[in-house]
Chimera marker file (.cmm) of the C-alpha trace (Angstrom):
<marker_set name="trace">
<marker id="1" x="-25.518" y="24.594" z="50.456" r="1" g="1" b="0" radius="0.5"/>
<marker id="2" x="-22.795" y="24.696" z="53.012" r="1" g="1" b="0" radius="0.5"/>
<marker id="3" x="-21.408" y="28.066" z="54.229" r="1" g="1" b="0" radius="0.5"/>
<marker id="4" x="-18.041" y="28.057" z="52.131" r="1" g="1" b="0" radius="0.5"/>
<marker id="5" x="-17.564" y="26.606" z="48.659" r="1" g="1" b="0" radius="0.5"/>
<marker id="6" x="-15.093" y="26.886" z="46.061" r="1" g="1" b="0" radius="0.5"/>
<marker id="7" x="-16.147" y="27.090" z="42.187" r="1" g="1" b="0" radius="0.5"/>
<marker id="8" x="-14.693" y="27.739" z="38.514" r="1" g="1" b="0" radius="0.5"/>
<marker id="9" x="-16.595" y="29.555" z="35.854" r="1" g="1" b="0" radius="0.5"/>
<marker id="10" x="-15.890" y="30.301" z="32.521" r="1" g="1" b="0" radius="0.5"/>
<marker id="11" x="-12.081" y="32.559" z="33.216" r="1" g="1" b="0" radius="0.5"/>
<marker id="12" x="-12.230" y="32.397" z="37.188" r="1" g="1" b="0" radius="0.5"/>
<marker id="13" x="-11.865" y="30.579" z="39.962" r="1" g="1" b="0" radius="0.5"/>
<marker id="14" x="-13.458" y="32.152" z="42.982" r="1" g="1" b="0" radius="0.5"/>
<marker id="15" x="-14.573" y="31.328" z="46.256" r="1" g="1" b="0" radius="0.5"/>
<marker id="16" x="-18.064" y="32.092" z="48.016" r="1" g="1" b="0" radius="0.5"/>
<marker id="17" x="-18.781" y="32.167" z="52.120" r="1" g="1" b="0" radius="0.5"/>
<marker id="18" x="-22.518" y="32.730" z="53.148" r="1" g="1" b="0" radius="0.5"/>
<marker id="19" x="-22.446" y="35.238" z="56.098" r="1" g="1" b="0" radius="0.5"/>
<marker id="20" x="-26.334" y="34.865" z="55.910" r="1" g="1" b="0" radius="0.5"/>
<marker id="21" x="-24.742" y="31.091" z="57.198" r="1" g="1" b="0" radius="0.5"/>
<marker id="22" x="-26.929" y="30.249" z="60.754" r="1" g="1" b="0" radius="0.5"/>
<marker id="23" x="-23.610" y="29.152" z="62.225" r="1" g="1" b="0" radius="0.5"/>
<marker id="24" x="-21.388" y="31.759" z="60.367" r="1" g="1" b="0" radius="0.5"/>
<marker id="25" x="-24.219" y="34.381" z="61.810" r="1" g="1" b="0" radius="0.5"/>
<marker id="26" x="-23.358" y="33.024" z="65.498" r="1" g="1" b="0" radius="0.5"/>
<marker id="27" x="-19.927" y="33.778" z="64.947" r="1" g="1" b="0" radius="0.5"/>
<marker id="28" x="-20.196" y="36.997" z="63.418" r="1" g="1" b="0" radius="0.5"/>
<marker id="29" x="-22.451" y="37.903" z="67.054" r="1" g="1" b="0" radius="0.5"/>
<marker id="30" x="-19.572" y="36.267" z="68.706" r="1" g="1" b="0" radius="0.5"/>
<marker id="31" x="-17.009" y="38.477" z="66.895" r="1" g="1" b="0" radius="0.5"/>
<marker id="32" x="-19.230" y="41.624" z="67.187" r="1" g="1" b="0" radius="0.5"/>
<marker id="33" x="-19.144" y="41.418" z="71.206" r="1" g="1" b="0" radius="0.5"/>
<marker id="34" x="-15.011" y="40.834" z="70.772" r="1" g="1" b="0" radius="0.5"/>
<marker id="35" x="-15.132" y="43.969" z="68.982" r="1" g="1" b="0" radius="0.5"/>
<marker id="36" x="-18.023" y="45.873" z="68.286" r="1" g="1" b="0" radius="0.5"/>
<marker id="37" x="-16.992" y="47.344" z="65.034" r="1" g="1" b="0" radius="0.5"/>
<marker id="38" x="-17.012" y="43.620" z="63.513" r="1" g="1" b="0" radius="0.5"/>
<marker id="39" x="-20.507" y="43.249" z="62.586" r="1" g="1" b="0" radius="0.5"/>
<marker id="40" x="-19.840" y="40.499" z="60.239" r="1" g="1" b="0" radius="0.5"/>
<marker id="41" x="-21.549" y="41.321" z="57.002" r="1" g="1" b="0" radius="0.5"/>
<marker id="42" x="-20.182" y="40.159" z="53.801" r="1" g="1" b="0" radius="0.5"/>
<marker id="43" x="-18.084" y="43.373" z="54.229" r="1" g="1" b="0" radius="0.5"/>
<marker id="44" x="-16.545" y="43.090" z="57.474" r="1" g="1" b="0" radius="0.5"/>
<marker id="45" x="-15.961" y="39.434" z="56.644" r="1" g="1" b="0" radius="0.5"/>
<marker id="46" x="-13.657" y="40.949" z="53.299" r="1" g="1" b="0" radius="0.5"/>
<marker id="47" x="-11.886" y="43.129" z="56.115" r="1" g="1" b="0" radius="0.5"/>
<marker id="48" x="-11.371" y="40.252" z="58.563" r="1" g="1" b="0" radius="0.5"/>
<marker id="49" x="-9.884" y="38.096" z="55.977" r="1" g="1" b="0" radius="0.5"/>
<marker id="50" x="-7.869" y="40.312" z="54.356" r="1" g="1" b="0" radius="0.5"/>
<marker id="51" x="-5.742" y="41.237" z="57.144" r="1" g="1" b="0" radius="0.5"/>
<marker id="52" x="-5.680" y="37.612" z="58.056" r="1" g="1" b="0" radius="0.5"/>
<marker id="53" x="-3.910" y="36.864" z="54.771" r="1" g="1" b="0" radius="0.5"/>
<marker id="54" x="-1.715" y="39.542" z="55.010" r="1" g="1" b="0" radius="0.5"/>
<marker id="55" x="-0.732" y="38.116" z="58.010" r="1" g="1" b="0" radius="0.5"/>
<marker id="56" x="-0.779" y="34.448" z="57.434" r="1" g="1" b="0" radius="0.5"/>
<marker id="57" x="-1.038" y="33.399" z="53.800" r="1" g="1" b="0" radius="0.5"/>
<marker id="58" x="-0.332" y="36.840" z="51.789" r="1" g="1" b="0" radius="0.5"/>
<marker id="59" x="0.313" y="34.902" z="48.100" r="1" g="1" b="0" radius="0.5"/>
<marker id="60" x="-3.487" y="34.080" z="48.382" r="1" g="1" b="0" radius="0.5"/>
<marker id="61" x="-3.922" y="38.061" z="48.303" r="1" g="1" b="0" radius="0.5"/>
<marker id="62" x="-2.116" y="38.105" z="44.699" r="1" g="1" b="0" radius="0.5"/>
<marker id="63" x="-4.588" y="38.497" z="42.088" r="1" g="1" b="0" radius="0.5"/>
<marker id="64" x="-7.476" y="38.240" z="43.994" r="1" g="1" b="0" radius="0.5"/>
<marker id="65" x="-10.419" y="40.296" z="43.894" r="1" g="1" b="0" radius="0.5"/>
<marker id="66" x="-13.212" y="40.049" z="46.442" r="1" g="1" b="0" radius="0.5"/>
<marker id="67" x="-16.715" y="41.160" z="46.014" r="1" g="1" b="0" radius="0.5"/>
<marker id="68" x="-18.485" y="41.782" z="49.510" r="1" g="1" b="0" radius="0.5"/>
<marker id="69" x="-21.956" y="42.272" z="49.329" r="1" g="1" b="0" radius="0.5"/>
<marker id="70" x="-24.031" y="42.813" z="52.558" r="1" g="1" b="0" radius="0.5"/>
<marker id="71" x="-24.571" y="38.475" z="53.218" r="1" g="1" b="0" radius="0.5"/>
<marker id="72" x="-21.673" y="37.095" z="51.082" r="1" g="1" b="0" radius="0.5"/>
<marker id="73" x="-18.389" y="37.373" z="50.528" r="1" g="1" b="0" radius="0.5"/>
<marker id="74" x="-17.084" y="36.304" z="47.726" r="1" g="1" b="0" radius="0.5"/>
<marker id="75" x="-13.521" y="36.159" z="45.832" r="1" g="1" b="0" radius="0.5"/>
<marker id="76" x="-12.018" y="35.406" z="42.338" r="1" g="1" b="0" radius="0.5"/>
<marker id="77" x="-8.706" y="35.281" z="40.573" r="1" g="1" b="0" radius="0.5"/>
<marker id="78" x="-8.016" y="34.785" z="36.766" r="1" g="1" b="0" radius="0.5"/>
<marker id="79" x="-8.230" y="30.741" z="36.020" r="1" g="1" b="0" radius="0.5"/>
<marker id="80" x="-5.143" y="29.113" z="36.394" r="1" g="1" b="0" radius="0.5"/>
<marker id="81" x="-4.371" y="26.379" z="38.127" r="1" g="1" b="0" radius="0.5"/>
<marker id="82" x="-1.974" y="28.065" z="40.345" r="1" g="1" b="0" radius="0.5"/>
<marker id="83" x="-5.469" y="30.065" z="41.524" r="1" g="1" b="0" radius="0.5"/>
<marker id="84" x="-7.507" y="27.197" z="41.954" r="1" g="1" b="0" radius="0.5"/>
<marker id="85" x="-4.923" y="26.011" z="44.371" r="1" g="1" b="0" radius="0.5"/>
<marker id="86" x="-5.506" y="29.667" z="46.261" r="1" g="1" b="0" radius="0.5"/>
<marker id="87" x="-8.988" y="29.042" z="46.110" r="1" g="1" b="0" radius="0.5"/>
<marker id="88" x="-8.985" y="25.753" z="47.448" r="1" g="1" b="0" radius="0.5"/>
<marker id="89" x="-6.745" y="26.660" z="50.622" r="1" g="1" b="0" radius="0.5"/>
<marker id="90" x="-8.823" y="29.804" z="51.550" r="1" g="1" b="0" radius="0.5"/>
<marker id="91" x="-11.757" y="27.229" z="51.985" r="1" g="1" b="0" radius="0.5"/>
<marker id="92" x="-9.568" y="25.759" z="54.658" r="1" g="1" b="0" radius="0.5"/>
<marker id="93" x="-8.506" y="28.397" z="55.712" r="1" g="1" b="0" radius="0.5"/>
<marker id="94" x="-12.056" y="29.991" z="56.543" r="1" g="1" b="0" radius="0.5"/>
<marker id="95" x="-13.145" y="26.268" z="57.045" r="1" g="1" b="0" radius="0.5"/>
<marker id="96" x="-10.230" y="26.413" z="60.017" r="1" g="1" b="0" radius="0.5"/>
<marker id="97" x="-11.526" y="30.064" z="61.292" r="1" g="1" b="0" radius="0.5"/>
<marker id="98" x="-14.885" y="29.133" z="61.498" r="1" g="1" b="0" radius="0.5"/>
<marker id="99" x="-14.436" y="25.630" z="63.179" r="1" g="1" b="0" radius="0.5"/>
<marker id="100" x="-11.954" y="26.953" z="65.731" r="1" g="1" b="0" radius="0.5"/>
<marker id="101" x="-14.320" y="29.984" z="67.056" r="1" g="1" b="0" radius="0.5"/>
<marker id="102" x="-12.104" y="30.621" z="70.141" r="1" g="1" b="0" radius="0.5"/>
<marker id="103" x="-9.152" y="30.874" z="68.041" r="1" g="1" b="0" radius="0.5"/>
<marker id="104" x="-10.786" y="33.483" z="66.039" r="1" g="1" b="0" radius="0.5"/>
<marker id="105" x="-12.595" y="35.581" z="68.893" r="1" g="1" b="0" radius="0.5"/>
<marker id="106" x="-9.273" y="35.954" z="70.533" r="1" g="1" b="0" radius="0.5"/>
<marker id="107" x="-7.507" y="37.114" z="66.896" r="1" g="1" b="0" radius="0.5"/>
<marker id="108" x="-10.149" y="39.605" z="66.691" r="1" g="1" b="0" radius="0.5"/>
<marker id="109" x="-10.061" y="40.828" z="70.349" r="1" g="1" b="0" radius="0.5"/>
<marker id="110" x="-6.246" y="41.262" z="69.790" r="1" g="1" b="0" radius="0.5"/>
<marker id="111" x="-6.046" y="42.736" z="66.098" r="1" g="1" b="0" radius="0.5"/>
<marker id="112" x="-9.707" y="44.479" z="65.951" r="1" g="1" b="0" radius="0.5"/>
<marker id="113" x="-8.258" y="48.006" z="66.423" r="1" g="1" b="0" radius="0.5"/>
<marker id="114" x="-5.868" y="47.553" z="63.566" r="1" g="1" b="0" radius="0.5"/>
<marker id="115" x="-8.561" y="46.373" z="61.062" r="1" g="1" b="0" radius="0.5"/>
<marker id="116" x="-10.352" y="48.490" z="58.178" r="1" g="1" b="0" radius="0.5"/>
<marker id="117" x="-13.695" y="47.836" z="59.373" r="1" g="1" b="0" radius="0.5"/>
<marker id="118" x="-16.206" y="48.620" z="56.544" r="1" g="1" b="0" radius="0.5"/>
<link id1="1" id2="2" r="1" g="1" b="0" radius="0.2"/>
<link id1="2" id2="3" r="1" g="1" b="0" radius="0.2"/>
<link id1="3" id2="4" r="1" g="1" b="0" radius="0.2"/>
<link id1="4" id2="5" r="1" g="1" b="0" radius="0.2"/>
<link id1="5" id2="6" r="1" g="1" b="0" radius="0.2"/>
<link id1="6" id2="7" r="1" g="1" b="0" radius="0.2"/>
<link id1="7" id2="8" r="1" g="1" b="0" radius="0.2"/>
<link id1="8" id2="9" r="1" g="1" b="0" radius="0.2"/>
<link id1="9" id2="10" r="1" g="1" b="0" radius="0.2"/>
<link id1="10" id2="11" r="1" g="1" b="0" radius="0.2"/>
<link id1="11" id2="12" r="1" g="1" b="0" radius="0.2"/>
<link id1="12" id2="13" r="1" g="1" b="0" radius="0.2"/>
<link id1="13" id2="14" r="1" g="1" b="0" radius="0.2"/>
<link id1="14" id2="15" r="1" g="1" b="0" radius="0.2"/>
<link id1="15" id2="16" r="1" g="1" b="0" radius="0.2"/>
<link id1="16" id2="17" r="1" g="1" b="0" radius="0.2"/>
<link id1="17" id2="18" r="1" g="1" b="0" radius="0.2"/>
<link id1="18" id2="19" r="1" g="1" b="0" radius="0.2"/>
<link id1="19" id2="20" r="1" g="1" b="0" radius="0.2"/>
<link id1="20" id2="21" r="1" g="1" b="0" radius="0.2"/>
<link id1="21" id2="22" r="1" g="1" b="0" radius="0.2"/>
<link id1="22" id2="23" r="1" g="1" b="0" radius="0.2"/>
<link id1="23" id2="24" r="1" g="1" b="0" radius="0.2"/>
<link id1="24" id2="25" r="1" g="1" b="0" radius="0.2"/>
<link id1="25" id2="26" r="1" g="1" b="0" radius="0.2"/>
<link id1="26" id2="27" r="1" g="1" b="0" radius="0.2"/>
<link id1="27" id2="28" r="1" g="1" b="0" radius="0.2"/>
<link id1="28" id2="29" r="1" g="1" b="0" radius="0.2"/>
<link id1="29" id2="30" r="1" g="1" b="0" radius="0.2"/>
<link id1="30" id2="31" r="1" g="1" b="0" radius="0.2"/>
<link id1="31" id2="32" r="1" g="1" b="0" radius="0.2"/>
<link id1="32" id2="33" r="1" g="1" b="0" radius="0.2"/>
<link id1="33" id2="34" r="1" g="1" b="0" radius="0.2"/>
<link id1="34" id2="35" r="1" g="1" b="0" radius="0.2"/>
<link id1="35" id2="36" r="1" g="1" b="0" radius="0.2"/>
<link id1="36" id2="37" r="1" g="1" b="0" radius="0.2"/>
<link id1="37" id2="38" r="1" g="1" b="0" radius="0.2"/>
<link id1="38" id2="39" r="1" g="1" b="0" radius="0.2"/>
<link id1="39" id2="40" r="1" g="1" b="0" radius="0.2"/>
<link id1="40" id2="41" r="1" g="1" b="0" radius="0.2"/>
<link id1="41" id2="42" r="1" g="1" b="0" radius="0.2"/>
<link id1="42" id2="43" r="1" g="1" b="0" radius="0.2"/>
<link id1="43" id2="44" r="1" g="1" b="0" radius="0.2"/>
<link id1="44" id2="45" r="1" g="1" b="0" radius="0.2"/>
<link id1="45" id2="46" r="1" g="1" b="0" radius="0.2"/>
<link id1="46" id2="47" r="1" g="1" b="0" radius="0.2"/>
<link id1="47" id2="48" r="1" g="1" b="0" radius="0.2"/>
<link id1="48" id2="49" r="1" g="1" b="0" radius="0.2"/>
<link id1="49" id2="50" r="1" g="1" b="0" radius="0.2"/>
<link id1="50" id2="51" r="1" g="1" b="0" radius="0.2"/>
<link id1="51" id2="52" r="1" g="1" b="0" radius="0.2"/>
<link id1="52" id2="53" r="1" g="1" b="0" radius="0.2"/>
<link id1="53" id2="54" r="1" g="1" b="0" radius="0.2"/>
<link id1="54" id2="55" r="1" g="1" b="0" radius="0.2"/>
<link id1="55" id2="56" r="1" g="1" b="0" radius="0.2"/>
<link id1="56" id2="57" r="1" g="1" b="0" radius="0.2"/>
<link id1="57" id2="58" r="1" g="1" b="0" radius="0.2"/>
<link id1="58" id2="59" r="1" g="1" b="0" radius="0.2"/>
<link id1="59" id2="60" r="1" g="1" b="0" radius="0.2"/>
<link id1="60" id2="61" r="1" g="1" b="0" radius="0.2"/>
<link id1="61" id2="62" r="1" g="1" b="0" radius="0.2"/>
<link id1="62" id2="63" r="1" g="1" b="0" radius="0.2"/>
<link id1="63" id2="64" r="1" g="1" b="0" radius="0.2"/>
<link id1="64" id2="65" r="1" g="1" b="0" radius="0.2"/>
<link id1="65" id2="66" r="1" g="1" b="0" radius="0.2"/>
<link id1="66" id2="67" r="1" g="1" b="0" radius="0.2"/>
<link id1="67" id2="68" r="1" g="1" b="0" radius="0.2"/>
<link id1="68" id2="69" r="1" g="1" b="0" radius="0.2"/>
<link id1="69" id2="70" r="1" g="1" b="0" radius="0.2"/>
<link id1="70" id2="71" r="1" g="1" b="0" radius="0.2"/>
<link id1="71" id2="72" r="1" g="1" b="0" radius="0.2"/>
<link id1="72" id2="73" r="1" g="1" b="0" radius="0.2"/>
<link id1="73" id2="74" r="1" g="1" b="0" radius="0.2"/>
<link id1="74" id2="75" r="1" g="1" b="0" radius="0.2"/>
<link id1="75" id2="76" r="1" g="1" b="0" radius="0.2"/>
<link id1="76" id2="77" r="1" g="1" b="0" radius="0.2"/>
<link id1="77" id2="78" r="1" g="1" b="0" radius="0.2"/>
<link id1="78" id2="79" r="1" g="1" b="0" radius="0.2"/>
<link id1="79" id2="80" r="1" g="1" b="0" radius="0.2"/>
<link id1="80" id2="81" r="1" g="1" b="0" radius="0.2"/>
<link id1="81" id2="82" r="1" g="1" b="0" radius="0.2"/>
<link id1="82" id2="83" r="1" g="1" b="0" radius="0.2"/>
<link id1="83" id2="84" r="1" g="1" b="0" radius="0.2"/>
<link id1="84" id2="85" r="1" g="1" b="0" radius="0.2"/>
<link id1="85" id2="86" r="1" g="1" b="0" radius="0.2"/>
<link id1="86" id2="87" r="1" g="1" b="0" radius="0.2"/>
<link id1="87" id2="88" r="1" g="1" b="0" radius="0.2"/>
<link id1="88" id2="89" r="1" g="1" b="0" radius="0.2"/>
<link id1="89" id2="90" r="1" g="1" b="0" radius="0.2"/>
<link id1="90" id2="91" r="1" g="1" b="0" radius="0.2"/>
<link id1="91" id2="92" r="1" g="1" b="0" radius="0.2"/>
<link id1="92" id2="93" r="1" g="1" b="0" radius="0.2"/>
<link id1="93" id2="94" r="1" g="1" b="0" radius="0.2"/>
<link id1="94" id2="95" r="1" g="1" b="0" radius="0.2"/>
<link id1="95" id2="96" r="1" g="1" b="0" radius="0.2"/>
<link id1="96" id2="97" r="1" g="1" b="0" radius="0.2"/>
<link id1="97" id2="98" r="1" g="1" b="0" radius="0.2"/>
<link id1="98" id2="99" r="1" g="1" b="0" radius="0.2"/>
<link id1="99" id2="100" r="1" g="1" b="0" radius="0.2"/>
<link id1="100" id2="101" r="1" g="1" b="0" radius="0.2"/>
<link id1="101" id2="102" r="1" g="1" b="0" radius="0.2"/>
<link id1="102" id2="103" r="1" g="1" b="0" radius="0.2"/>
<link id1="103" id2="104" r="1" g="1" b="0" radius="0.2"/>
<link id1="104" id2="105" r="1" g="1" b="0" radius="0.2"/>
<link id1="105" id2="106" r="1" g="1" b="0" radius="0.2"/>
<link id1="106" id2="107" r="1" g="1" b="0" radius="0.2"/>
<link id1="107" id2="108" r="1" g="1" b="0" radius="0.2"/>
<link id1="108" id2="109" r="1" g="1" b="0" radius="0.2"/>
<link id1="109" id2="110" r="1" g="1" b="0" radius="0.2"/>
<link id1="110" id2="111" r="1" g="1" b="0" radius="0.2"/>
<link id1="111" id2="112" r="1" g="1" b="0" radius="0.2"/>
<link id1="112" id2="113" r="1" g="1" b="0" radius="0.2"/>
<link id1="113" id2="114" r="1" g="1" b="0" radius="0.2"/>
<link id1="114" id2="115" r="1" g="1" b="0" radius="0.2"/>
<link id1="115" id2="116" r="1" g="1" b="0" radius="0.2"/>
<link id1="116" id2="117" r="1" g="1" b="0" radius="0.2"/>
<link id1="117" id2="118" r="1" g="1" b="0" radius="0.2"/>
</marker_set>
């Protein structure tokens, strides 16, 4: 299974990253020394994201409703195609974050302090 994946089920389309991921664990150790309050479970991964849409893509945000859980995070919206669309371009989104490790080290080292940590 790869580390990101978008899905529809029954009323929802939703969105599920593996933090248990081997290479999405490296980056969470990677993130963690950037700022040690981002130990990257499931929960912290909600946090990072979060204020990375509110930053950078905040219509994903509407009508979304993550479920963290200690090695996944996962989100849904109500099936529509308009969410489907929102699921789809988180995947790149994380797909991006994930890929471009530097990139994200450095957001984290500059924005840590002003993230909800769990």
């Amino acid at each position: 299974m790869d580390y990101v994946m978008t899905f529809t089920y029954k009323n929802e389309a939703g969105l599920v990253l593996q933090a248990s991921d081997e290479r999405v664990m490296a980056l969470g150790e990677k993130l963690e020394a950037a700022c040690p309050e981002a130990y990257m479970n499931g929960y912290n991964w909600e946090a990072l994201l979060r204020y990375y849409l509110e930053k950078n893509a905040p219509d994903i945000l509407e009508g979304l409703d993550p479920d963290p859980e200690a090695d996944t995070y996962a989100a849904h919206w109500p099936l529509t195609p308009e969410n489907e669309a929102k699921a789809k371009r988180f995947e790149e989104i994380i797909r991006s974050l994930v890929e471009d490790e530097t990139s994200l080290c450095r957001f984290v080292q500059e924005h840590g302090e002003e993230i909800e940590w769990d």
